[in-house]
C-alpha positions as CSV (number, residue, x, y, z in Angstrom):
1,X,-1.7,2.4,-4.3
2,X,1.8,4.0,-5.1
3,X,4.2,2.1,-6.0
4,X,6.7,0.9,-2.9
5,X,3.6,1.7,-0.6
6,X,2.4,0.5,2.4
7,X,-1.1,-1.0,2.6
8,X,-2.3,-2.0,6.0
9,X,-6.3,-2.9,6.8
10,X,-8.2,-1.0,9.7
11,X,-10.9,-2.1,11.1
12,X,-13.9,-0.2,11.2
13,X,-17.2,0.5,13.7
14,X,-19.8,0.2,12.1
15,X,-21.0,3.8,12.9
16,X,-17.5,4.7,11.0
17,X,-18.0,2.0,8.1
18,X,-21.1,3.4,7.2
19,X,-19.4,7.1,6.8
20,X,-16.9,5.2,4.9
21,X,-19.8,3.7,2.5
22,X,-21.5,7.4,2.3
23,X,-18.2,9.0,0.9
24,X,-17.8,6.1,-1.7
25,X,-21.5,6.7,-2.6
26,X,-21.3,10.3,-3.1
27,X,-17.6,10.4,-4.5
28,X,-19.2,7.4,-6.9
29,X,-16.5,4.7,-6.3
30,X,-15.8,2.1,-4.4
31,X,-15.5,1.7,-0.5
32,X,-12.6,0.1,-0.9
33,X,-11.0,3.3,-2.9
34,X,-12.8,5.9,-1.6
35,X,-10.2,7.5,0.5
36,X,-8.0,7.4,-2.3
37,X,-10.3,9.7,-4.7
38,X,-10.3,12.5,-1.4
39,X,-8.1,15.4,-1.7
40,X,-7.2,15.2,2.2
41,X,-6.9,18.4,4.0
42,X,-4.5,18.3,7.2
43,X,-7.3,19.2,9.2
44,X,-10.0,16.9,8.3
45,X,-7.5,14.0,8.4
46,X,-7.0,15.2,12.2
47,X,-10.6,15.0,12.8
48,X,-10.8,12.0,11.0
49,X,-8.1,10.2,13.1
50,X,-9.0,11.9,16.5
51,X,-12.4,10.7,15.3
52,X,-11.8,7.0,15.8
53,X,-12.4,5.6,19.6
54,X,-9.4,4.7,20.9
55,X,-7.2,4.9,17.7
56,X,-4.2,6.8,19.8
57,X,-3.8,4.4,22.8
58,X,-4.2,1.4,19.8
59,X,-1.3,3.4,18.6
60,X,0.8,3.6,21.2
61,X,0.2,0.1,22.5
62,X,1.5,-0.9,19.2
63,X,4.8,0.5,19.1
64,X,5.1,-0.3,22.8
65,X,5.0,-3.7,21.2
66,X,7.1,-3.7,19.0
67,X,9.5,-1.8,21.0
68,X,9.5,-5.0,23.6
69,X,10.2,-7.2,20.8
70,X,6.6,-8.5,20.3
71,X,4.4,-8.0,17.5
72,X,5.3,-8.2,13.6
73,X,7.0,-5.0,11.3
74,X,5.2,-3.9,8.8
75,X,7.7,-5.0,6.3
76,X,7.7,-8.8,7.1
77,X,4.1,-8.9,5.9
C-alpha cells in the first residue's frame, strides 16, 4: 500500500472471492495482493464494481450515514 493510503476490507460473495482467488492464482501472488499486481483499466474497474450485488445502494446508504451523523470516518480508524 502507498504510503498515506487508505486501506478498508470488503467483503466478498463467495462467487466473487473465488474470482478474487483465480486472479491471484494466475497473476501468481497472493489473494490478499492480487489486485495490487493488476494494471486496472477504467473500464474493467466499472465492470468490476457494477459487478458486485448491491455495491451502489451499500454506497449510498453509507454516506447517507455519515451525512446524518452516524457511522465512523474513515480516518478515525
Amino acid at each position: 500500500m502507498a504510503e498515506g493510503g487508505t486501506r478498508f476490507n470488503v467483503q466478498l460473495d463467495e462467487r466473487h472471492a473465488q474470482k478474487l482467488r483465480e486472479l491471484a492464482e494466475r497473476t501468481h501472488v497472493n489473494p490478499s495482493t492480487a489486485l495490487d499486481e493488476v494494471e486496472p483499466e477504467p473500464s474493467s474497474a466499472v465492470v468490476l464494481l457494477d459487478s458486485i450485488p448491491g455495491a451502489f445502494e451499500c454506497a449510498q446508504q453509507g454516506l447517507r450515514e455519515i451525512e446524518s451523523g452516524h457511522g465512523i470516518p474513515l480516518d478515525d480508524f
